[in-house]
N, CA, C and O atoms as a GROMACS GRO file, in nm:
protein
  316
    1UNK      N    1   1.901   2.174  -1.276
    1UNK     CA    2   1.842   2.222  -1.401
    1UNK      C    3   1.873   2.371  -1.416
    1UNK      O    4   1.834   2.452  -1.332
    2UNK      N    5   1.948   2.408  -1.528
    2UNK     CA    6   1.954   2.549  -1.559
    2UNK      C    7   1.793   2.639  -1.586
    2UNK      O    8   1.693   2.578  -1.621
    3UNK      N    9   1.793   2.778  -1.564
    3UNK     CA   10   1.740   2.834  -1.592
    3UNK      C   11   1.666   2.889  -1.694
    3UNK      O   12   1.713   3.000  -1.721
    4UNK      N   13   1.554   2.858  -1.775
    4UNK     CA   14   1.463   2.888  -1.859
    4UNK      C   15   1.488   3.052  -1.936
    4UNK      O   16   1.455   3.082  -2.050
    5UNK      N   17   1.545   3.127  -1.850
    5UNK     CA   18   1.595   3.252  -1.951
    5UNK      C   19   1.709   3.248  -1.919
    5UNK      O   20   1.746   3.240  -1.802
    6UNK      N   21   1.791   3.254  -2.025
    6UNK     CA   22   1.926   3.363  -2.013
    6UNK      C   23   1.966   3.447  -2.077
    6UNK      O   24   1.953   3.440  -2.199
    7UNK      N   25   2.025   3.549  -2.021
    7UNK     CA   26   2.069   3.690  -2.123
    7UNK      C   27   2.196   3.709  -2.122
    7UNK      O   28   2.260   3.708  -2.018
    8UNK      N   29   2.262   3.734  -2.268
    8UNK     CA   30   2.367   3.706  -2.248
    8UNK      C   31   2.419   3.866  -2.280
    8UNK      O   32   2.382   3.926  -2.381
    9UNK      N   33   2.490   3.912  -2.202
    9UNK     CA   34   2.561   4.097  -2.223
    9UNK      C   35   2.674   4.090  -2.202
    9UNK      O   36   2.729   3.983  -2.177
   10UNK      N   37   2.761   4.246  -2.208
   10UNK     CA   38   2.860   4.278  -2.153
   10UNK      C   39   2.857   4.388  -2.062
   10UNK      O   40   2.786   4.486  -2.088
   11UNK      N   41   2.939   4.383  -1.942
   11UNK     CA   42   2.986   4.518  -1.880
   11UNK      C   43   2.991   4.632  -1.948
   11UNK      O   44   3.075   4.641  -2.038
   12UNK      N   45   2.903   4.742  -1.920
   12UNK     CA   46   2.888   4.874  -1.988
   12UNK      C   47   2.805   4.887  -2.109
   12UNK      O   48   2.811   4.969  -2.201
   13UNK      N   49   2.728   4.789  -2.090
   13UNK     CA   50   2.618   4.805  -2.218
   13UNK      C   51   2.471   4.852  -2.136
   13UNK      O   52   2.402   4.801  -2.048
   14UNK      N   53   2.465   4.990  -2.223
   14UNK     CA   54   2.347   5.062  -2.160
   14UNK      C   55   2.182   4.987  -2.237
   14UNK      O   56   2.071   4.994  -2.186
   15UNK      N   57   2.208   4.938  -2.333
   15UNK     CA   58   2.104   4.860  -2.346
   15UNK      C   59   2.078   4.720  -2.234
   15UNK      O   60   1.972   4.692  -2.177
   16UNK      N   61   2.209   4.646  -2.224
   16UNK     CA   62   2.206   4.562  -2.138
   16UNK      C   63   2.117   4.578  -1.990
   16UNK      O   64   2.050   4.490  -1.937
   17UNK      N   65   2.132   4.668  -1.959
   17UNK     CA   66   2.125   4.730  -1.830
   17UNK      C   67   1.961   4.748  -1.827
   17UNK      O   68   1.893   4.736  -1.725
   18UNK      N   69   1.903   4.785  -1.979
   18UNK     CA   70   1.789   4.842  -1.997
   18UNK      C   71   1.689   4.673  -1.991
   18UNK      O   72   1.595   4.626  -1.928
   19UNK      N   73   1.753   4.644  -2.066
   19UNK     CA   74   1.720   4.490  -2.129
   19UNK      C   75   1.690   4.411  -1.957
   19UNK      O   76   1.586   4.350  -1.930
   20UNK      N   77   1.789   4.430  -1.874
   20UNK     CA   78   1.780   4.377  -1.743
   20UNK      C   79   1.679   4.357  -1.680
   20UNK      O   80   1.644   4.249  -1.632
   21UNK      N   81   1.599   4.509  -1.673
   21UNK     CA   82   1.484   4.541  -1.603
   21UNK      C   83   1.353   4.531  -1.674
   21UNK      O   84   1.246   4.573  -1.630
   22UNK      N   85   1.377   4.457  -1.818
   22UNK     CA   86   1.288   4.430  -1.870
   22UNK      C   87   1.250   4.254  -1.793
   22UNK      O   88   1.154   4.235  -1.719
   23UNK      N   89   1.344   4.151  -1.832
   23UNK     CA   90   1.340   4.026  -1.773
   23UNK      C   91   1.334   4.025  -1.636
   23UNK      O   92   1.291   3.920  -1.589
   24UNK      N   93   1.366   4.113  -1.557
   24UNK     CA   94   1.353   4.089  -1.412
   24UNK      C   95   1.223   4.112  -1.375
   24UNK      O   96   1.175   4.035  -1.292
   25UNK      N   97   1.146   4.216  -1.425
   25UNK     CA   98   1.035   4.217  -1.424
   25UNK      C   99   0.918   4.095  -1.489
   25UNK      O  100   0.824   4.044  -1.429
   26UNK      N  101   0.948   4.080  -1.581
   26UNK     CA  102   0.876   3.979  -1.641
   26UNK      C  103   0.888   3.848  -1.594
   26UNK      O  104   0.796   3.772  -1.563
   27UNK      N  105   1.041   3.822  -1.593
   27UNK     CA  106   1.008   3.672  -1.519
   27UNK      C  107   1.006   3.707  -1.324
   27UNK      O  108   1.024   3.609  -1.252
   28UNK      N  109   0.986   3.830  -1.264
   28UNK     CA  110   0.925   3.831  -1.128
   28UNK      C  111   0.780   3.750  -1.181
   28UNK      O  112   0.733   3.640  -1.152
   29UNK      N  113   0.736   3.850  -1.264
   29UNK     CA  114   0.576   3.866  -1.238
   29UNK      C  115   0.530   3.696  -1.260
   29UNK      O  116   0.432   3.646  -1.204
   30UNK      N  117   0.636   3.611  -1.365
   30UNK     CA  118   0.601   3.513  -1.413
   30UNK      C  119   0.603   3.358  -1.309
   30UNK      O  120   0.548   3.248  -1.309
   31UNK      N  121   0.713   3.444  -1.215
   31UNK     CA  122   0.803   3.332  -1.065
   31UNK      C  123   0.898   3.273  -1.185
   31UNK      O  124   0.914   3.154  -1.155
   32UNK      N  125   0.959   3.296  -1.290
   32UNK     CA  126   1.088   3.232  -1.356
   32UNK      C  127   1.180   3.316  -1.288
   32UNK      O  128   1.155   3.427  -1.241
   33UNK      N  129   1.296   3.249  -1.286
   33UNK     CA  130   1.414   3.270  -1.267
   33UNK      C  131   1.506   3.311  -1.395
   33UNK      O  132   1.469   3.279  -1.508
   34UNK      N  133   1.626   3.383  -1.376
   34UNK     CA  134   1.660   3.389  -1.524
   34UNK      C  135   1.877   3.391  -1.492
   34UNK      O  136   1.937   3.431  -1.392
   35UNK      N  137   1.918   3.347  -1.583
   35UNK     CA  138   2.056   3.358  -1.551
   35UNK      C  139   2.151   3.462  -1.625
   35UNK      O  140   2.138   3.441  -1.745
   36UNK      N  141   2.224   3.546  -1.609
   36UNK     CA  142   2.278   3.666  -1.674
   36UNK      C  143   2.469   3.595  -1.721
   36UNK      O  144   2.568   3.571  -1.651
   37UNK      N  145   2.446   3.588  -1.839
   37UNK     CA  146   2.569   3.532  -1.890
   37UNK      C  147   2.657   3.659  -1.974
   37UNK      O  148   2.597   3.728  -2.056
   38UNK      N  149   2.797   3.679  -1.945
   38UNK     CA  150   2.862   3.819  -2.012
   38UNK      C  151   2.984   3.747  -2.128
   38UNK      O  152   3.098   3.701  -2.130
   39UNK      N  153   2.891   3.770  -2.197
   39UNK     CA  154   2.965   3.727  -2.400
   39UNK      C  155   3.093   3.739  -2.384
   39UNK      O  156   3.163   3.650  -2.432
   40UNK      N  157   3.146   3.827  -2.328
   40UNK     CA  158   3.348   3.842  -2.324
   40UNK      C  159   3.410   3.762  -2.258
   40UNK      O  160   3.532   3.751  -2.271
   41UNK      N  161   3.338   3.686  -2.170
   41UNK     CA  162   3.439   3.549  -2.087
   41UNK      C  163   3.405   3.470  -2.154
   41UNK      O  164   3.417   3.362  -2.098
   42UNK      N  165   3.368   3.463  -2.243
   42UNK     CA  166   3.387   3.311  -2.310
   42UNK      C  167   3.388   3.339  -2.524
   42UNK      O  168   3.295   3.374  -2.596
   43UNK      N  169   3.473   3.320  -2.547
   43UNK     CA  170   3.499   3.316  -2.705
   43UNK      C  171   3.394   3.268  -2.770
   43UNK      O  172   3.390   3.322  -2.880
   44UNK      N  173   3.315   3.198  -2.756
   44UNK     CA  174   3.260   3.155  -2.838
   44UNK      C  175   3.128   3.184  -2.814
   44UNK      O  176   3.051   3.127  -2.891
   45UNK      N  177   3.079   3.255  -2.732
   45UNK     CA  178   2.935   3.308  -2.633
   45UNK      C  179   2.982   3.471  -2.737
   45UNK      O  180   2.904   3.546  -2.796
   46UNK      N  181   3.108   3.480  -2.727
   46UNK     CA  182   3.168   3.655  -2.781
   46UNK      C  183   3.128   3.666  -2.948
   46UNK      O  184   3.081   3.763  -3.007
   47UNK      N  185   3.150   3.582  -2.982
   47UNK     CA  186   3.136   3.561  -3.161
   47UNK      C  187   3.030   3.570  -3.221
   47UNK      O  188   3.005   3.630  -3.326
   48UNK      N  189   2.919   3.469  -3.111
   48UNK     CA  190   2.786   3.427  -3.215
   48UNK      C  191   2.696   3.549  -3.146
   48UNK      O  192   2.601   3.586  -3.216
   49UNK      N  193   2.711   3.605  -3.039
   49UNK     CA  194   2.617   3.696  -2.964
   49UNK      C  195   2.674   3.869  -2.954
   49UNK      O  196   2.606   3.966  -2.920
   50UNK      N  197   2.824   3.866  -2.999
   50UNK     CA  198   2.889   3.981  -2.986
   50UNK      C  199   2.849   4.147  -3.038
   50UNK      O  200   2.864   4.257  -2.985
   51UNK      N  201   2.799   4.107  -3.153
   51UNK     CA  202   2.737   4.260  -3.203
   51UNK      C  203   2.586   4.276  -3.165
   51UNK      O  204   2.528   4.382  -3.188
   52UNK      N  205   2.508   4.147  -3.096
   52UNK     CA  206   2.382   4.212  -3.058
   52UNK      C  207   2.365   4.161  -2.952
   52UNK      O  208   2.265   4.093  -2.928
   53UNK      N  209   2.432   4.176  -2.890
   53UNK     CA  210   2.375   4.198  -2.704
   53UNK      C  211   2.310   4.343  -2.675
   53UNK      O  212   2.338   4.448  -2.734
   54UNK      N  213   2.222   4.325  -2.577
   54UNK     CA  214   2.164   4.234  -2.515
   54UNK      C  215   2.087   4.102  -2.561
   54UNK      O  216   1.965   4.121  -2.557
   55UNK      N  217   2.120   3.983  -2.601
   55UNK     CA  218   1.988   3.868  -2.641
   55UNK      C  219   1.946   3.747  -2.564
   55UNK      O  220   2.018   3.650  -2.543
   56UNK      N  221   1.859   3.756  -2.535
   56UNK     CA  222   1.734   3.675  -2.443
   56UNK      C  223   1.711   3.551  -2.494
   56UNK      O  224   1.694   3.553  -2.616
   57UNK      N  225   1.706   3.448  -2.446
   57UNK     CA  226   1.684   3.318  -2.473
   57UNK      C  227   1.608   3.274  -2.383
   57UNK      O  228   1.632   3.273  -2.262
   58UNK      N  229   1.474   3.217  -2.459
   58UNK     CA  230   1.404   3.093  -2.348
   58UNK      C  231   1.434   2.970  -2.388
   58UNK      O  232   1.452   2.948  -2.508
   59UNK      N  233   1.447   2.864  -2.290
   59UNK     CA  234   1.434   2.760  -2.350
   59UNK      C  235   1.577   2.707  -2.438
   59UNK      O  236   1.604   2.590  -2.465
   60UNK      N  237   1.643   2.807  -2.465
   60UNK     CA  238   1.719   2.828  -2.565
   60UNK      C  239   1.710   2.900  -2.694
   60UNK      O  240   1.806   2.915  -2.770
   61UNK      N  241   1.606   2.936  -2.712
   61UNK     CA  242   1.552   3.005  -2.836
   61UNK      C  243   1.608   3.118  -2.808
   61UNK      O  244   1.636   3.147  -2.692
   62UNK      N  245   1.635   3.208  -2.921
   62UNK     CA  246   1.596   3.337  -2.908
   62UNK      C  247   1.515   3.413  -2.917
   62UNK      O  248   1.459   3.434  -3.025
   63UNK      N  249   1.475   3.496  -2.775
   63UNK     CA  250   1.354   3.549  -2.818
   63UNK      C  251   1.332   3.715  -2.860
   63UNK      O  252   1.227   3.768  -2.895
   64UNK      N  253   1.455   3.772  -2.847
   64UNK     CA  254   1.490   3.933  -2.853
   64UNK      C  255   1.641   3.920  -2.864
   64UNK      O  256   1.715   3.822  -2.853
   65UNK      N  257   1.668   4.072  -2.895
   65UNK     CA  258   1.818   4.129  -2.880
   65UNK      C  259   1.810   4.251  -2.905
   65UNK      O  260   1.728   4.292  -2.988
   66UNK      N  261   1.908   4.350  -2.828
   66UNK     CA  262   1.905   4.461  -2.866
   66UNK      C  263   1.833   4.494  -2.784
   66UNK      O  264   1.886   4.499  -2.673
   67UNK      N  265   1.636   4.545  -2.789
   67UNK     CA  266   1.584   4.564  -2.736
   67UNK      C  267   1.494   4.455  -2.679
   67UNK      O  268   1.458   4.361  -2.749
   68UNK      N  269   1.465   4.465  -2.581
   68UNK     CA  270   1.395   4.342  -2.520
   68UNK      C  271   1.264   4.363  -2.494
   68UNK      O  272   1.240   4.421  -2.388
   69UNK      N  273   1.122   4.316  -2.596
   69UNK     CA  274   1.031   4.349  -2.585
   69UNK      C  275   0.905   4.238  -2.448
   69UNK      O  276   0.887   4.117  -2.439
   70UNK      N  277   0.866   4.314  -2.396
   70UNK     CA  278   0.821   4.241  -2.271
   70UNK      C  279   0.718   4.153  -2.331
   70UNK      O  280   0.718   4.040  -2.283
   71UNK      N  281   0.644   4.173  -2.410
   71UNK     CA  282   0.495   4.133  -2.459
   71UNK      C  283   0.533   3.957  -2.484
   71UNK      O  284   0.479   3.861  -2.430
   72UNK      N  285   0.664   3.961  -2.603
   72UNK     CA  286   0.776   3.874  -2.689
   72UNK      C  287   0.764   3.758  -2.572
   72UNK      O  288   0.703   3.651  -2.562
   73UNK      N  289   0.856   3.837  -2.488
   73UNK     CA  290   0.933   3.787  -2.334
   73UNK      C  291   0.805   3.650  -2.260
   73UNK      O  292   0.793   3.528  -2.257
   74UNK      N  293   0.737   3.767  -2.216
   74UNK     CA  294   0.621   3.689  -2.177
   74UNK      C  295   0.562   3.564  -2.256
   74UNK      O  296   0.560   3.443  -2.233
   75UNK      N  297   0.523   3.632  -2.341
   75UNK     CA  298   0.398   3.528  -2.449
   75UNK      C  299   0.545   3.363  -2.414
   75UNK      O  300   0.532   3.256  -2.354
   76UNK      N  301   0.646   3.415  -2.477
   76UNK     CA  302   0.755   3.254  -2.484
   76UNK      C  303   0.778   3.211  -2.327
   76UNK      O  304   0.874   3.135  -2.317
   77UNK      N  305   0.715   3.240  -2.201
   77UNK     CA  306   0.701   3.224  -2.096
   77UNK      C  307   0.631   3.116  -2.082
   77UNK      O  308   0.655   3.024  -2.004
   78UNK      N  309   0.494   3.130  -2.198
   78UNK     CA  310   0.365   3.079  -2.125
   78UNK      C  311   0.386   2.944  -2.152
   78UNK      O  312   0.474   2.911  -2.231
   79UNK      N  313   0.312   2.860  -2.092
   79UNK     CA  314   0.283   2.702  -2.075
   79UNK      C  315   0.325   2.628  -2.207
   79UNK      O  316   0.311   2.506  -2.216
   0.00000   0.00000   0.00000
């Protein structure tokens, strides 16, 4: 079973980076796991996600981009 968050970025994105330590924290505190996917290896991950990375998905949803608000993050965590 894949992972309940994924974020999808690129290498050298200082939001990315920011965005990181937002989900690592949140899904620590939560015990989720989360998977880090980079939009430029794959064309079609590059197209639909390319001008706003960093974006967060639970579930598959989206739940942020750009900036990654923890409160957002969490609440689409819960049960």
């Amino acid at each position: 079973m894949s992972d309940r968050v994924v974020m999808y970025s690129r290498v050298g994105c200082h939001l990315c980076a920011e965005a990181r330590g937002v989900v690592q924290e949140v899904c620590g505190r939560q015990g989720v796991s989360f998977t880090e996917v980079d939009v430029d290896g794959d064309a079609e991950l590059k197209e639909r996600y390319g001008d706003e990375v960093p974006v967060v998905t639970v579930d598959g949803a989206v739940v942020g981009f750009w900036r990654i608000d923890p409160t957002v993050l969490a609440h689409a965590l819960e049960p």
